[in-house]
C-alpha positions as CSV (number, residue, x, y, z in Angstrom):
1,X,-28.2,-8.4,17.5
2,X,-24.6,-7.1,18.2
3,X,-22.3,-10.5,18.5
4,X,-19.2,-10.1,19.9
5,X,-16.4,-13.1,21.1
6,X,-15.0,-12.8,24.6
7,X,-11.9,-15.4,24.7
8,X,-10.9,-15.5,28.5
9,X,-7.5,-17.6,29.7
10,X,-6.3,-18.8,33.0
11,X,-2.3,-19.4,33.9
12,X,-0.6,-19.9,37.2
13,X,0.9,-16.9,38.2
14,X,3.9,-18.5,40.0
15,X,5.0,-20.2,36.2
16,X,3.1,-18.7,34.0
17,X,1.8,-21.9,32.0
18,X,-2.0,-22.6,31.2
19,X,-4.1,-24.9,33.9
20,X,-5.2,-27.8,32.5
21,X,-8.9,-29.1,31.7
22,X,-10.4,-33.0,31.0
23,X,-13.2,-33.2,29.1
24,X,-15.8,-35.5,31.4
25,X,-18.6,-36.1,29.3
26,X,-22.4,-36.8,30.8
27,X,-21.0,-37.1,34.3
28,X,-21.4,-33.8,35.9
29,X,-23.7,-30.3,34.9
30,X,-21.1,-29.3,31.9
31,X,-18.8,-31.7,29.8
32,X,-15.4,-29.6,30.7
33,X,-13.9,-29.8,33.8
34,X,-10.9,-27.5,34.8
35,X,-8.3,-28.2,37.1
36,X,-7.2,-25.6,39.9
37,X,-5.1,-25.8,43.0
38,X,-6.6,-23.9,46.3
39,X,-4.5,-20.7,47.6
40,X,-3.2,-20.2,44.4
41,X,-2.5,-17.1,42.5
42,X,-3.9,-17.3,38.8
43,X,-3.5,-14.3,36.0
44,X,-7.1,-14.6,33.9
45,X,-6.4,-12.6,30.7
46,X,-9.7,-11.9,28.7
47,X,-9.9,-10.5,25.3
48,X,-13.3,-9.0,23.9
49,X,-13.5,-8.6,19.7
50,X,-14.4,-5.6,18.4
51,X,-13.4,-4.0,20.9
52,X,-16.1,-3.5,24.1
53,X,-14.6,-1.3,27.2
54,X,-14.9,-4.1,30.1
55,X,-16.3,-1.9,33.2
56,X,-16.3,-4.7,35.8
57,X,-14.9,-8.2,36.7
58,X,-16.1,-10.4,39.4
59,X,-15.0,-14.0,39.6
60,X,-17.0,-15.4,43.0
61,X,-18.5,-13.0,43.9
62,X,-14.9,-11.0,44.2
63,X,-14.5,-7.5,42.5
64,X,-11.6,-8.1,40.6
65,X,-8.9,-4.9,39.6
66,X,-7.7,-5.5,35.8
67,X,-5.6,-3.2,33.4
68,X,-6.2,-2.8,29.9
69,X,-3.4,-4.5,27.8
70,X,-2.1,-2.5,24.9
71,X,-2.7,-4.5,21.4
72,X,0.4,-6.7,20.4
73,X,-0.5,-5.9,16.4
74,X,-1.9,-2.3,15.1
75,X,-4.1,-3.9,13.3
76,X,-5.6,-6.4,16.2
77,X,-9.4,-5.1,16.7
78,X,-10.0,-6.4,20.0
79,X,-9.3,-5.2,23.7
80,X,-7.3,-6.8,25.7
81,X,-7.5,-7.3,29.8
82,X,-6.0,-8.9,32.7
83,X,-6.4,-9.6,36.7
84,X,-4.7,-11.8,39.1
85,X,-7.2,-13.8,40.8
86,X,-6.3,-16.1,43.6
87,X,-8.0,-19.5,45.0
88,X,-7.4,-18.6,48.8
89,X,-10.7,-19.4,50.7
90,X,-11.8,-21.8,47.8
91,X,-12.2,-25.8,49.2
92,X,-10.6,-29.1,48.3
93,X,-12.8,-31.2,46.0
94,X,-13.5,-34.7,46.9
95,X,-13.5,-37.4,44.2
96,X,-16.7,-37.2,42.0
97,X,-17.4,-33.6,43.3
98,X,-16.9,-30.3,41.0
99,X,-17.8,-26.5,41.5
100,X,-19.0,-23.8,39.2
101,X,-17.0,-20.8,39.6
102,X,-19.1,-17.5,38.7
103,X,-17.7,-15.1,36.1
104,X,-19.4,-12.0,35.7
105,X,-18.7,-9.1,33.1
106,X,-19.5,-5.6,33.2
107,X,-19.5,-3.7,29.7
108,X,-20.6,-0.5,28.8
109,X,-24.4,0.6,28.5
110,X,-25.1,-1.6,31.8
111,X,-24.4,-4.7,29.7
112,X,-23.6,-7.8,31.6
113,X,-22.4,-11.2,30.8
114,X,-22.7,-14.1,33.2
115,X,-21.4,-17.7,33.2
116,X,-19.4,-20.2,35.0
117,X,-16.7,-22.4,34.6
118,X,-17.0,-26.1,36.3
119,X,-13.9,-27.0,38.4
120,X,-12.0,-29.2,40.5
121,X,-10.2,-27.6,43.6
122,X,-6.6,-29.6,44.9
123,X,-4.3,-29.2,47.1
124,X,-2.1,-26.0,46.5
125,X,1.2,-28.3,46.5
126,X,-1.0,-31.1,44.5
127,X,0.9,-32.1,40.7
128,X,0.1,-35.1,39.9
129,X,-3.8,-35.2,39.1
130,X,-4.2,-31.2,38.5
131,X,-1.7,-31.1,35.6
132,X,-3.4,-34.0,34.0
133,X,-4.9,-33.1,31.2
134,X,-5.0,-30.9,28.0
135,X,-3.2,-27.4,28.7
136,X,-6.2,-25.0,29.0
137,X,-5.3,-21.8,26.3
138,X,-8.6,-20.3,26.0
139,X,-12.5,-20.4,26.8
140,X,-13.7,-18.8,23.7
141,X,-17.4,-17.5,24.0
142,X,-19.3,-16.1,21.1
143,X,-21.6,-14.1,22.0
144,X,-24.6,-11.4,21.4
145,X,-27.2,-8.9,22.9
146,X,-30.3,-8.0,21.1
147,X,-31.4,-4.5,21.2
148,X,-32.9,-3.8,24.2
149,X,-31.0,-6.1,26.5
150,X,-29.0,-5.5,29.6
151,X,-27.7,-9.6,29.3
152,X,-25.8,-10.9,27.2
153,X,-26.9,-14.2,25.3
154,X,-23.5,-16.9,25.1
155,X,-24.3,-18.7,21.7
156,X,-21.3,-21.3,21.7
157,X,-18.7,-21.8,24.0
158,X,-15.3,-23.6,23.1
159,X,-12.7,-24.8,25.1
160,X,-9.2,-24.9,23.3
């Protein structure tokens, strides 16, 4: 099996500070809930270590264009990517209600990676309830394909 990590973060684009998450237990599908605001613009960086060439992004469904960052460190093994990704079109949640928002990777050899992140739509003005929380810095996935595969399996996930 080739394992891999994928770390992927969200910021607001318009300040450039993390979205928040809560963690919310038993009460909905997954225990992590994060906290967006509708027609809002959103910078989703994703780093992949050792370095995999990403081939695709979708987030809902949406083809998403991304650049390849250049490495901050010689050294650093991994690549690094990032997309703007904006909320427009998505709907207000109502108390009690979350969303899974799809996120869909495309590596080389065919090699995809699915999952979905649980969230809470507010207004795009909203402050008060979607920045409490914990600061969001990364979903950090580890991750591995067995020989053969096209998918790959997500052995842990970690919000930090």
């Amino acid at each position: 099996m080739e394992n891999f990590k994928v770390t992927f973060s969200i910021k607001r684009q318009d300040t450039d500070e993390p979205v928040v998450h809560k963690v919310d237990g038993q009460r909905f599908a997954r225990c992590h809930t994060v906290k967006l605001n509708v027609n809002t613009t959103y910078t989703i960086n994703i780093t992949i270590r050792p370095e995999l060439v990403l081939r695709g992004l979708h987030i809902q469904g949406e083809k998403l264009e991304f650049t390849r960052i250049k490495p901050d460190k010689i050294e650093d093994d991994g690549s690094r990517f990032q997309a703007a990704w904006t909320s427009t079109g998505c709907t207000i949640n109502k108390s009690g209600d979350r969303k899974d928002i799809v996120v869909l990777l495309e590596f080389d050899n065919l090699i995809t990676m699915t999952t979905s992140i649980q969230v809470k739509f507010y207004e795009d003005k909203e402050s008060n309830h979607a920045k409490w929380g914990n600061p969001l810095h990364t979903i950090e996935y580890d991750c591995g394909v067995k020989e053969g595969q096209t998918f790959v399996d997500i052995i842990k996930e970690k919000y930090f």
